[in-house]
DRENGUMI-864623 format. One record per residue (C-alpha): x, y, z; residue in three letters. Coordinates in steps of 0.2 Angstrom, whole numbers, plus 5000, padded with zeros to 4 digits. Example, Ala and Ser with C-alpha at 12.3 -4.5 7.8 and 13.67 -1.06 7.14 Angstrom:
2
SITE    px    py    pz  residuo
SITE  5062  4978  5039      ALA
SITE  5068  4995  5036      SER
***
This chain:
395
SITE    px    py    pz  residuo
SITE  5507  5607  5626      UNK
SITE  5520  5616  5615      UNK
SITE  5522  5607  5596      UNK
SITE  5537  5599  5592      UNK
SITE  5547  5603  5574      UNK
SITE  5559  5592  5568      UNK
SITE  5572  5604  5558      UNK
SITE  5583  5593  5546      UNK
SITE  5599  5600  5540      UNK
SITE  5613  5592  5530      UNK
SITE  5626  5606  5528      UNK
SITE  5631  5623  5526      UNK
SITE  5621  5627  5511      UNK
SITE  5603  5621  5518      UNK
SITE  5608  5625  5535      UNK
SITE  5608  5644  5528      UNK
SITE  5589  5642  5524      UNK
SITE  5585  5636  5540      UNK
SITE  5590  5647  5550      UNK
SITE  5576  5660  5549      UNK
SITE  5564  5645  5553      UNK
SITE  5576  5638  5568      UNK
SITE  5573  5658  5576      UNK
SITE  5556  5658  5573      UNK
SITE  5554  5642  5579      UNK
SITE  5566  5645  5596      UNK
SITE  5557  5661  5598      UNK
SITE  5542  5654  5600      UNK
SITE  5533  5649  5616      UNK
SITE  5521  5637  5607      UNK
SITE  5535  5627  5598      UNK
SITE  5549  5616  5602      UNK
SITE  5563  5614  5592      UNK
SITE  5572  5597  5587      UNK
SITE  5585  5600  5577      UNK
SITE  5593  5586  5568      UNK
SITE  5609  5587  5557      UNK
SITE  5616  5574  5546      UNK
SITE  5627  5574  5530      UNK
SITE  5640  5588  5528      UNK
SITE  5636  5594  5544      UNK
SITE  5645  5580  5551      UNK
SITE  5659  5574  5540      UNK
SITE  5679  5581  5543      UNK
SITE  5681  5579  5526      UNK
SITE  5666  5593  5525      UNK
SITE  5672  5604  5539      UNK
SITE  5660  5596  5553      UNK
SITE  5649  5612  5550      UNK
SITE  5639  5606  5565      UNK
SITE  5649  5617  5574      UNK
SITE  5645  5632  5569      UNK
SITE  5626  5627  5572      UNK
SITE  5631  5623  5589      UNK
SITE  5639  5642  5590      UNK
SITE  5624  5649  5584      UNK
SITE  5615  5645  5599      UNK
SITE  5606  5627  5591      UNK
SITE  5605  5612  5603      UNK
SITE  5607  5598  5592      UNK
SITE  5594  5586  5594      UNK
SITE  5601  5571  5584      UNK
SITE  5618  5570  5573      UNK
SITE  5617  5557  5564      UNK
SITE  5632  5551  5549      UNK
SITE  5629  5543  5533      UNK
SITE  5642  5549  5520      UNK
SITE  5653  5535  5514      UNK
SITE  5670  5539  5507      UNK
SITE  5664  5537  5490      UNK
SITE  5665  5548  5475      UNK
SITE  5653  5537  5465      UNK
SITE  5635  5535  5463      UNK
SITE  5636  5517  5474      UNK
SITE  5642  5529  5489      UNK
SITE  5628  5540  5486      UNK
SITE  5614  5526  5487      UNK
SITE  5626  5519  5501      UNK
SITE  5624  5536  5511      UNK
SITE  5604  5536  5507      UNK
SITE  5601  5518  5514      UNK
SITE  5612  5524  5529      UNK
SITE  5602  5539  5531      UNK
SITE  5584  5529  5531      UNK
SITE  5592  5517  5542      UNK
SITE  5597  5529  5555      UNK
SITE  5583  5543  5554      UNK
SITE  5571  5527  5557      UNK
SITE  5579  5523  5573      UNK
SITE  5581  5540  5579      UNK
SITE  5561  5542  5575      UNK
SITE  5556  5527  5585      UNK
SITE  5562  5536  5599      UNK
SITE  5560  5553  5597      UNK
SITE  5546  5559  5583      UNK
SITE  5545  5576  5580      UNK
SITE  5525  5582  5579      UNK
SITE  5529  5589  5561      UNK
SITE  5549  5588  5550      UNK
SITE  5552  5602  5540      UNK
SITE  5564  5598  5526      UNK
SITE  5573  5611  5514      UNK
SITE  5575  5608  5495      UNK
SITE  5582  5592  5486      UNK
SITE  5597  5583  5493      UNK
SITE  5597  5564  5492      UNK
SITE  5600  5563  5511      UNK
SITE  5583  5572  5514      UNK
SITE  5574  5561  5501      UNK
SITE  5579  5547  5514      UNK
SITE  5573  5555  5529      UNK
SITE  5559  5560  5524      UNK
SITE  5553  5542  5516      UNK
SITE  5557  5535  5534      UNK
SITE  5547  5546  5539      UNK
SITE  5533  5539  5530      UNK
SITE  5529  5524  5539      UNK
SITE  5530  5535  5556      UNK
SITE  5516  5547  5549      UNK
SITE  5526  5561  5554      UNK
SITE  5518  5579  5544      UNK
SITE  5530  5584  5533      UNK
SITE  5533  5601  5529      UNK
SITE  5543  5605  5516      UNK
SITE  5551  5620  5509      UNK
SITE  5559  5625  5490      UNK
SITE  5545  5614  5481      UNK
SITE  5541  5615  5463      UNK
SITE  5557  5622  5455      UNK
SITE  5566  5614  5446      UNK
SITE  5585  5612  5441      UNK
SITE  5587  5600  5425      UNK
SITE  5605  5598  5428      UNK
SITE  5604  5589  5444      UNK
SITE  5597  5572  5450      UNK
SITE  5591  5582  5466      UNK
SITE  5578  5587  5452      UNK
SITE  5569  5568  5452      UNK
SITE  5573  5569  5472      UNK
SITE  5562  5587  5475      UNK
SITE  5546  5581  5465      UNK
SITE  5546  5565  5478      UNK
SITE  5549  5574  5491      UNK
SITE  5533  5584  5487      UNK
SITE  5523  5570  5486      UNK
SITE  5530  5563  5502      UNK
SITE  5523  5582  5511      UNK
SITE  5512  5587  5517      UNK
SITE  5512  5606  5519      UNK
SITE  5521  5617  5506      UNK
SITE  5531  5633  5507      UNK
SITE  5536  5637  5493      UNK
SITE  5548  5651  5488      UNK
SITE  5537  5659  5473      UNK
SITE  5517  5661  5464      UNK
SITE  5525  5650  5449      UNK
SITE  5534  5636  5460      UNK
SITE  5517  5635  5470      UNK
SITE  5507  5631  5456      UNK
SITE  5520  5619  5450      UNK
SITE  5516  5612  5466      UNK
SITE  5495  5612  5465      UNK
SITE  5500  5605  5446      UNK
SITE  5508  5588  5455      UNK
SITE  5488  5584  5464      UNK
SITE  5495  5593  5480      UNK
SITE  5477  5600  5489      UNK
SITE  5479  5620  5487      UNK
SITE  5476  5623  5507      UNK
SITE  5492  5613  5509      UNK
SITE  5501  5626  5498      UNK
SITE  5509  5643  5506      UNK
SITE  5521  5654  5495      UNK
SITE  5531  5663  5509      UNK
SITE  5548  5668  5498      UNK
SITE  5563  5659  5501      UNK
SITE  5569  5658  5518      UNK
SITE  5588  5662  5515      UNK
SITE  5585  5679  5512      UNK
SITE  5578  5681  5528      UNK
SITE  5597  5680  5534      UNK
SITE  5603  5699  5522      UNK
SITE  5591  5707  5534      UNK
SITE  5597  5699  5551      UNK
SITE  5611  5691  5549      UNK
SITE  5627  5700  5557      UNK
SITE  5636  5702  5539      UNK
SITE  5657  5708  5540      UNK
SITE  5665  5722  5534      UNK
SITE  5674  5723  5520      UNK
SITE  5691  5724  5527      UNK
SITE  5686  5707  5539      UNK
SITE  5681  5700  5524      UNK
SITE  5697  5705  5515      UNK
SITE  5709  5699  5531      UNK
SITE  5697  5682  5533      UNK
SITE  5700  5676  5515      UNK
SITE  5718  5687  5511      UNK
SITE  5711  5696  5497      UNK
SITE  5710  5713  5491      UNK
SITE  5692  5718  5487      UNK
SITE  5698  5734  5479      UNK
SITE  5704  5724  5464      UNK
SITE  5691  5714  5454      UNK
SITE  5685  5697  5464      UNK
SITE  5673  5683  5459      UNK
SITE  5665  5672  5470      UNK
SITE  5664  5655  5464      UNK
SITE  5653  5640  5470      UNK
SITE  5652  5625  5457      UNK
SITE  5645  5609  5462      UNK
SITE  5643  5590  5452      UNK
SITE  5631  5588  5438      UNK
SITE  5623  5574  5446      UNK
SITE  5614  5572  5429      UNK
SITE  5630  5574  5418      UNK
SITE  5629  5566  5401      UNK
SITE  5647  5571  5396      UNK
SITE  5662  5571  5407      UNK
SITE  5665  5589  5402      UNK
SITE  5651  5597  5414      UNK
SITE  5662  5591  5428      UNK
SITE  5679  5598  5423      UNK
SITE  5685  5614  5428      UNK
SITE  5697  5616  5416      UNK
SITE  5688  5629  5404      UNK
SITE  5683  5641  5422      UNK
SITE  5701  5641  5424      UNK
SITE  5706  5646  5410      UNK
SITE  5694  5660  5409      UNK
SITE  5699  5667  5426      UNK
SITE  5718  5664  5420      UNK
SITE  5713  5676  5407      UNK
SITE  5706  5688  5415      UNK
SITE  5716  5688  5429      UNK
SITE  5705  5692  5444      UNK
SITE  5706  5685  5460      UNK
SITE  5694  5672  5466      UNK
SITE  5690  5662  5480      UNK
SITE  5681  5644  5477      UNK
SITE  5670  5639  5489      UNK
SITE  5668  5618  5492      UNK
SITE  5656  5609  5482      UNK
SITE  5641  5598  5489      UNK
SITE  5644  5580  5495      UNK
SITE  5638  5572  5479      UNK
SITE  5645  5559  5468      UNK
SITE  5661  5569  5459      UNK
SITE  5663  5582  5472      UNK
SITE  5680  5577  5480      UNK
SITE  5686  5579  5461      UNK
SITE  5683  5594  5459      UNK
SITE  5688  5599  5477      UNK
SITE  5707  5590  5468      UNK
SITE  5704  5600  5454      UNK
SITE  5703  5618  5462      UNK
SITE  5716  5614  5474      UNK
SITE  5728  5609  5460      UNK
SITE  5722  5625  5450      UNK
SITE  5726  5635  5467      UNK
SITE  5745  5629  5468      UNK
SITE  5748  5638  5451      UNK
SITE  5735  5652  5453      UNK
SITE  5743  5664  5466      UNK
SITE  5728  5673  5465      UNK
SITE  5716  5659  5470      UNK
SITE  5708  5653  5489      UNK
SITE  5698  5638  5489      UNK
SITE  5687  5637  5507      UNK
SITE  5681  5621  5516      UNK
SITE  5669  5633  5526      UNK
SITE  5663  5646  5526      UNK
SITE  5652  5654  5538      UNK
SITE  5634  5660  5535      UNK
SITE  5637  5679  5539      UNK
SITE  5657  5676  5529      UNK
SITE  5647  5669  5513      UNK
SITE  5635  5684  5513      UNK
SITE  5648  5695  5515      UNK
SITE  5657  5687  5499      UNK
SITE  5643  5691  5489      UNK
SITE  5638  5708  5497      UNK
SITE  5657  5714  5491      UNK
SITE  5664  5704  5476      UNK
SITE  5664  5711  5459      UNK
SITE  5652  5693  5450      UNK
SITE  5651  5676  5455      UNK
SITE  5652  5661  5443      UNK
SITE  5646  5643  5445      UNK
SITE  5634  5633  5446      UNK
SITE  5626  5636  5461      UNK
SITE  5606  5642  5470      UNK
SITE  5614  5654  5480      UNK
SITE  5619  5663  5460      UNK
SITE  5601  5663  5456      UNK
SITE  5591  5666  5475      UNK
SITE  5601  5675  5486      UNK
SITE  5612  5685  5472      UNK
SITE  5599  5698  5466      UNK
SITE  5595  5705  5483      UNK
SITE  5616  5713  5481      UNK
SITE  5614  5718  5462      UNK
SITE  5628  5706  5462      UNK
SITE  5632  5700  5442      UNK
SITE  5630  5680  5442      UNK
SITE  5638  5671  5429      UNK
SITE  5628  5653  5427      UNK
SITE  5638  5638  5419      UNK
SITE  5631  5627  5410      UNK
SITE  5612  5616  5415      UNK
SITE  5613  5612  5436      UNK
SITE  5600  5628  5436      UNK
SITE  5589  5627  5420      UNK
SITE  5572  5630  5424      UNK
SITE  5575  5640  5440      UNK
SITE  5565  5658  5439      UNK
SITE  5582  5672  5436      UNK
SITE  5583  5688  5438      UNK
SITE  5593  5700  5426      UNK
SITE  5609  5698  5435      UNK
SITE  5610  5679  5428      UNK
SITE  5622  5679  5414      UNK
SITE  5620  5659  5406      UNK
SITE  5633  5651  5399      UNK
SITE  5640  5634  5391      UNK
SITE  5656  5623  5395      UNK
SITE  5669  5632  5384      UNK
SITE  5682  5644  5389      UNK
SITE  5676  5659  5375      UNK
SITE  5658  5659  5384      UNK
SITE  5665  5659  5401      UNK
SITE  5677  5672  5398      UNK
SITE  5661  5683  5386      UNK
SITE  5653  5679  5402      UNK
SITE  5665  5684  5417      UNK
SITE  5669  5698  5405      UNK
SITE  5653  5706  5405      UNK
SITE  5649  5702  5422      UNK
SITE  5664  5714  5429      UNK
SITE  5660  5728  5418      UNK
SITE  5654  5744  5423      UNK
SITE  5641  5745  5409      UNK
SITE  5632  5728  5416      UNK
SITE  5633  5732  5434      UNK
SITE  5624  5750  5432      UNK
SITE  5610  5741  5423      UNK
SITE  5607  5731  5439      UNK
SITE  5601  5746  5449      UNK
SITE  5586  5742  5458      UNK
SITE  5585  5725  5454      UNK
SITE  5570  5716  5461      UNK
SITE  5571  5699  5469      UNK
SITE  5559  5686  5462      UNK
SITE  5560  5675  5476      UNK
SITE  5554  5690  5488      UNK
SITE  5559  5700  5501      UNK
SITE  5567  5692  5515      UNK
SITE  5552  5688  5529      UNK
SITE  5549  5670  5526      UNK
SITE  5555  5663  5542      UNK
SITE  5541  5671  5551      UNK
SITE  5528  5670  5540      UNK
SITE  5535  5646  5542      UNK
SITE  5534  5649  5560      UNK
SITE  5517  5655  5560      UNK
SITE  5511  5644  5550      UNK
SITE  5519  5630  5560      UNK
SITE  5512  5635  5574      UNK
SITE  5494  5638  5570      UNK
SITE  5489  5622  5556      UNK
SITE  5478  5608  5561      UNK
SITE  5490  5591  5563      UNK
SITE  5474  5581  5560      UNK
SITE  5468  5566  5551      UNK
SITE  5464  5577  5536      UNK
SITE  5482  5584  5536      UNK
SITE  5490  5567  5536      UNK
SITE  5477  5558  5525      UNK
SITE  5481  5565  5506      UNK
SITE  5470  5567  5492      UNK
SITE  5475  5570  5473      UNK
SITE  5467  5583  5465      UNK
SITE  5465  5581  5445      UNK
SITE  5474  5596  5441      UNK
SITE  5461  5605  5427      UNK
SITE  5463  5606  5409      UNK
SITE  5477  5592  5408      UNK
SITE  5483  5589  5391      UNK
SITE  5481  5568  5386      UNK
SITE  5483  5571  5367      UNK
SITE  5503  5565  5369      UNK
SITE  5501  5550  5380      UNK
SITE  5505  5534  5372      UNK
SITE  5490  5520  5372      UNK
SITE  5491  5503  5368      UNK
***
């Protein structure tokens, strides 16, 4: 009897690092996929991305919609209490011999907790990092100790991992999945990219993906104001790619699209394909943001990445990653660097801390071949040696 794997995805970003697991999974004879989308995926205010899974060949196993209308932290805990609701329905009828759930999204920390009471094997990918900027940081670490099997992306986030009481045999570092996609994905040419999103890739170009900091103490970490500016400056052309579904994000979605009615030389996309965003990065000058894909998937093109402000802290970089803070001087330093001939040469041979690019296989495997027993399911807590007490406040 062939195992079935649930696949949760919530949009176009987490869909991307799935997709070398949903082949592996579809290509073998011992597993059955269930995929199951949410989020994003299926909101028209998102571009209802589930379409694009649907042409990739994906038979969608449950949709299920939780975002509310909302631009505030109440319509985020709305959509999460949505999302329990519904993924414990769709469990009592269909559970899934084992859920696989990518990174940190507040939709997944739902899913996965109803999936607790169900005792449903959680295997869960992007463990252990961390990104101080974000809420999705408090959202990873629970996740983890919700799992039950780890893939994680590099030696350091693994032990991260081990560090949190996680049993070691539970722990696999296989890379991270989305770079599995630069090898096998179908990725444009330039000129379809340069038709797709009206540019001309011969002139300087930045790719720029910038999401909410969820974990903003200032409002100034989620204004654009100071990006513009710098791209004014310099006057290169960008494209701006939508930000996550997060409390803030349709303001900053107003905020580009304003910018774009002055900027002639600005595009703002709702979506854009897997394959498309590659291609973006495989032939733009820099990127600039705030973004994973910046600090993962960037280093495997040489591409220059310049980082804006906290979102990331704490992630592994490469050298490409050029950090900076909210001002227009340091954005400008920044981009300025990032397009220069001198910085880019300096990039040759770049090595990718996150690996190589065969991690889909590697899950499927592994998915394939682990025990779903009582000893999976039943956690222990492993003392994690040499813990340092000294601090800890005592009455």
């Amino acid at each position: 009897m062939t195992r079935k794997i649930g696949v949760l995805t919530t949009g176009r970003a987490d869909y991307g690092i799935c997709l070398p697991i949903l082949k592996a999974i579809q290509s073998s004879p011992n597993l059955t996929l269930q995929l199951l989308v949410t989020g994003m995926h299926v909101s028209p205010e998102f571009g209802l991305y589930e379409q694009a899974v649907s042409q990739d060949g994906f038979d969608i196993h449950e949709r299920i919609e939780v975002l509310v209308s909302s631009d505030t932290p109440e319509g985020t805990a709305k959509s999460m209490g949505l999302a329990a609701l519904g993924f414990a329905q769709a469990f009592s009828k269909s559970r899934p011999d084992v859920l696989v759930v990518v990174g940190d999204r507040f939709e997944v920390h739902a899913v996965v907790s109803a999936a607790v009471p169900f005792r449903i094997p959680i295997a869960h990918v992007h463990g252990g990092e961390i990104t101080e900027g974000a809420i999705d940081e408090i959202f990873r670490h629970s996740i983890t100790k919700m799992s039950h099997i780890h893939f994680a992306t590099t030696s350091v986030y693994a032990k991260r991992i081990a560090q949190m009481g996680e049993e070691p045999w539970r722990i696999f570092v296989t890379g991270a999945p989305g770079l599995d996609n630069l090898l096998t994905g179908k990725i444009p040419t330039q000129k379809a990219i340069e038709e797709q999103f009206r540019i001309d890739l011969n002139k300087p170009t930045l790719l720029a993906t910038y999401h909410p900091v969820t974990r903003a103490t200032q409002a100034v970490e989620n204004k654009l104001d100071f990006l513009f500016s710098a791209i004014k400056a310099l006057g290169v052309q960008v494209v701006f790619t939508y930000p996550n579904a997060d409390a803030g994000g349709r303001e900053l979605v107003l905020q580009v699209e304003a910018f774009q009615k002055k900027y002639n030389n600005a595009r703002l996309v709702i979506n854009a394909s897997q394959d498309s965003y590659i291609g973006l990065m495989k032939y733009v000058t820099a990127m600039v943001g705030n973004s994973s894909s910046g600090i993962i998937e960037a280093p495997s093109f040489e591409l220059p990445v310049v980082n804006i402000g906290n979102r990331q802290a704490g992630r592994l970089r490469a050298a490409n990653v050029i950090d900076v803070n909210y001002t227009e001087a340091e954005i400008f330093q920044g981009l300025q660097k990032a397009i220069s001939e001198n910085f880019q040469k300096q990039l040759k041979g770049l090595v990718n801390p996150y690996g190589t690019g065969h991690a889909g296989p590697k899950i499927g495997k592994i998915l394939q071949e682990i025990d779903l027993d009582s000893r999976l399911i039943n956690k222990r807590f492993v003392d994690y040696p040499n813990i340092e007490t000294s601090g800890i406040s005592r009455d």
